[in-house]
N, C-alpha and C positions, 0 to 999 in steps of 0.2 A: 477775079470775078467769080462769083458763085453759080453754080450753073443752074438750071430750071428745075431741076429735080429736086437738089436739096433748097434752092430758095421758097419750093413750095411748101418743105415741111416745114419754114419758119411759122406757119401757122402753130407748130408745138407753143407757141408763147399762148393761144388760147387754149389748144389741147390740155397745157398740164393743168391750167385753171376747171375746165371738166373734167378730167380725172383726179381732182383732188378728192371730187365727192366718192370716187369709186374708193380711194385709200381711206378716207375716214369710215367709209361702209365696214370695212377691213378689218379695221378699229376699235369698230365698237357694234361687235359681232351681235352681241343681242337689239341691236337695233337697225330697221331698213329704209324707216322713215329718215331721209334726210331733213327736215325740219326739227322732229325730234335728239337729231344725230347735234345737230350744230346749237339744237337751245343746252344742251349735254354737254357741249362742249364751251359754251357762254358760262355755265355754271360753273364746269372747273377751272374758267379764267377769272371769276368772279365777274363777269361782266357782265349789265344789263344792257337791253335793246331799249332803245329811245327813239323820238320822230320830233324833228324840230324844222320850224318854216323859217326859211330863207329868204326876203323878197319874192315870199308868195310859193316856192319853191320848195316841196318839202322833203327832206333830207332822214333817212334811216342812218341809224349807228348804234354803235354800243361804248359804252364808257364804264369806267371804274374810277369813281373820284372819290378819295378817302382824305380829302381836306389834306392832303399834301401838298409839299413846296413846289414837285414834279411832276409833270405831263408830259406823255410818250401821246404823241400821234402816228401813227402806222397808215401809209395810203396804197389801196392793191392797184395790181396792176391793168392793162387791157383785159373786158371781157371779166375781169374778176369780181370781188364783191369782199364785204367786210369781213365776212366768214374764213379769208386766206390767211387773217393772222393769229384766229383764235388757237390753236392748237400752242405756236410758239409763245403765245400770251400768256398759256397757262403756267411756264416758267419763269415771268416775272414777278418778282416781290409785290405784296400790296402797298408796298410803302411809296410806290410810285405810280400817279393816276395817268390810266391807259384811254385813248378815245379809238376807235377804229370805224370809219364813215365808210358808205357806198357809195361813191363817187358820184356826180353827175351823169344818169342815163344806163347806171349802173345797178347790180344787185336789184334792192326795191323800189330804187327812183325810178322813177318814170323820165320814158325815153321822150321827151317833146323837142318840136318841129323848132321852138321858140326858145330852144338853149344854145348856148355858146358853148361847144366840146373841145376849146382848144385849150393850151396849156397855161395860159395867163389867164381864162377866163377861168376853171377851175383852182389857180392857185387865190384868183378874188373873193370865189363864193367859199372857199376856205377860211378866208384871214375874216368872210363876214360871217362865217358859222364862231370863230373864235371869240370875232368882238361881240357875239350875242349872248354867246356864253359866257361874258365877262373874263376869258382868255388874255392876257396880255404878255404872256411869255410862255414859249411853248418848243422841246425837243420833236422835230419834225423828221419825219422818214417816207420811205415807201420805195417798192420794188418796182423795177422795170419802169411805165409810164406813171404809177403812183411816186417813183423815186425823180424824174421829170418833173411832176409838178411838185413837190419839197423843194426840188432847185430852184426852180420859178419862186415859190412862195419865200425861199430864203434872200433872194434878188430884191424882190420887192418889198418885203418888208421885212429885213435885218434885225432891225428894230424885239422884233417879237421875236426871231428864230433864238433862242438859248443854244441849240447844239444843231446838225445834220446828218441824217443819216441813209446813204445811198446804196440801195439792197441791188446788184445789177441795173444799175439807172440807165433807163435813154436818158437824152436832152441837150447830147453833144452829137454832131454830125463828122465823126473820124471812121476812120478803116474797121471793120468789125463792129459797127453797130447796124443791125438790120432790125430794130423794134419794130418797126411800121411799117415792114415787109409780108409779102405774102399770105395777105388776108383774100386775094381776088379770087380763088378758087374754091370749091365746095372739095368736102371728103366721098369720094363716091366709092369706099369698097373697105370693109375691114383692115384688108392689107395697107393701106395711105394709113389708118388711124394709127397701127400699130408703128406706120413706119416713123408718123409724126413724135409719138409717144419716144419712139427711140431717141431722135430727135432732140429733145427737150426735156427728158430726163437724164441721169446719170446710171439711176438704177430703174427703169420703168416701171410701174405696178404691172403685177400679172390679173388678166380682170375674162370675166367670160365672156359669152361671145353678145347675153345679153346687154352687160355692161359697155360692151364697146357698139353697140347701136344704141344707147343711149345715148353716149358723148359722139356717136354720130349725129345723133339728131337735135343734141343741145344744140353741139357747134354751125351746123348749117340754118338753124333757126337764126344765133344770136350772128352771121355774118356777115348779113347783107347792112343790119344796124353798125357794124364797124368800119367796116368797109366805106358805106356810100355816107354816113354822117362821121364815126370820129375821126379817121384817119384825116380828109380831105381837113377836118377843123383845126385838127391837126401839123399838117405840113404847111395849112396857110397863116400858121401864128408867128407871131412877134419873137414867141420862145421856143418858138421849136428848132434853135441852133444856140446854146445858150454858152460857146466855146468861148466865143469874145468875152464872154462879160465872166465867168465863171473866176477869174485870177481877184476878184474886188472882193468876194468872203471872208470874212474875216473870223466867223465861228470856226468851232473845231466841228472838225466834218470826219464820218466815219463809212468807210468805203468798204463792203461787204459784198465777197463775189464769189459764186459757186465757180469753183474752178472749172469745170468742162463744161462752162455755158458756151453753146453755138449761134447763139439769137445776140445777145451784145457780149461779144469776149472778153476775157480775160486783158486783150492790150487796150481796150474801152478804158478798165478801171485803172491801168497804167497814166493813161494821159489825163483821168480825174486827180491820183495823185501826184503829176507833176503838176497841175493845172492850180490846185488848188493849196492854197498857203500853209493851212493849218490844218494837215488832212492825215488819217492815219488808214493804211492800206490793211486788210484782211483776207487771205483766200480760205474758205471752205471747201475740203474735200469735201468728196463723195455726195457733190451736188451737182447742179445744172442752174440753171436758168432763175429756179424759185428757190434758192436754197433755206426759206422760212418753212419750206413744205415737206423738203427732204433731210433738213437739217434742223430743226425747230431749238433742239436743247442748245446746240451751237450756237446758232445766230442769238437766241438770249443770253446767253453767256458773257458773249461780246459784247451784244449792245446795254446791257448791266455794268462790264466794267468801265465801257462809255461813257455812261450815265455817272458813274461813279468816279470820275478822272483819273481813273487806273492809266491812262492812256498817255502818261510822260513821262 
């Protein structure tokens, strides 16, 4: 059993999502503006920003469709936004079209009282962002709770999923998964951010002192919104243990996991590859938790030869 200390720092599964903006700061030194930082970083993925309504619901994302055979969907994780995959985006081929959405309640959508935050509901208003888009077959991924709901969406409609792609997934309830952990507490002291930071990196960013009262006060902004609406939508869905049913897959599935993640471990991604039929296993060093964030050229690498059935 994990003791109170470090199950507080599972909060790092938001932290590393706020310090992603301090790394890309990092980055791309002549710019502070994060808004300008990440449309900079849209332009070297080749991807545009778009806004499309859903059942009234309107949904921000970015896409690259270049009238290819192929679409890669990428879904971020808790607390993230569509912005967590651009970096690694920028190391995919044009020859394969990329969508990266802000979830429900997420990034630019709007947090309302009147949406359904759990894991079968977001894997629906997925499969209806696709069939609006005249989507009907579609290589689906995503990290952490975005790789949750690909499981979900690959359950329920088979049909469309072409391939799967699980970056550190929740969405099973075994030993060493604690995604939907330790959001009940606020960070009240540099020392907690930095501690979390350790947490949920491999290699932490080094960030000043202003930077870490920033992602101090990101975090306790966005967590009472997780906390008291997603989580609870959360634990009380249909798919939030998706163990039983996960062995009926039948796509090839691709299993990507930063080695030293302490939020869902390493023996997590073991029983996705016993669990699942036609599944091929991946560790990434010198990662953690998001390894799209700390490993960007890697995890494209893989999921290109994925993409490319390098994989037999």
């Amino acid at each position: 059993m994990m003791n109170k200390i470090s199950k507080k720092y599972l909060i790092a599964a938001l932290c590393i999502i706020i310090a992603l903006a301090i790394i890309i700061i990092k980055n791309y030194h002549n710019q502070r503006d994060p808004s300008a930082i990440y449309a900079k970083m849209a332009k070297d993925a080749g991807v545009v920003k778009k806004n499309i309504s859903v059942d009234g619901y309107n949904i921000s994302y970015y896409e690259r469709i270049n009238r290819c055979e192929r679409t890669l969907m990428l879904l971020h994780g808790i607390s993230g936004n569509k912005n967590d995959f651009l970096k690694m985006a920028s190391y995919i081929p044009q020859n394969i079209n990329i969508i990266l959405p802000d979830l429900a309640g997420h990034g630019e959508n709007e947090k309302l009282p009147t949406i359904d935050y759990g894991i079968s509901a977001q894997a629906k208003l997925i499969n209806k962002f696709l069939s609006q888009k005249g989507i009907d077959s579609i290589i689906i991924g995503g990290n952490s709770m975005g790789g949750h709901i690909a499981l979900s969406f690959a359950l329920r409609f088979p049909e469309k999923t072409k391939k799967l792609i699980l970056i550190n997934s929740a969405g099973i309830s075994v030993k060493g998964n604690h995604a939907y952990s330790g959001y009940n507490k606020k960070i009240e002291s540099k020392a907690e951010m930095i501690e979390a930071l350790k947490y949920g990196y491999y290699s932490p960013p080094i960030s000043t002192d202003r930077e870490i009262e920033m992602m101090i006060s990101d975090f306790n902004r966005n967590r009472e919104f997780i906390f008291n609406s997603v989580i609870p939508a959360i634990k009380n869905d249909t798919d939030y243990d998706l163990l039983p049913k996960i062995n009926e897959l039948k796509m090839p599935v691709l299993i990507l996991w930063g080695r030293y993640d302490r939020v869902i471990t390493l023996d997590v991604a073991r029983v996705f590859k016993e669990k699942l039929q036609n599944s091929y296993l991946v560790t990434i060093n010198n990662s953690a938790h998001c390894p799209q964030n700390e490993s960007p050229e890697e995890i494209s690498i893989q999921i290109l030869s994925f993409i490319n059935d390098d994989y037999k």
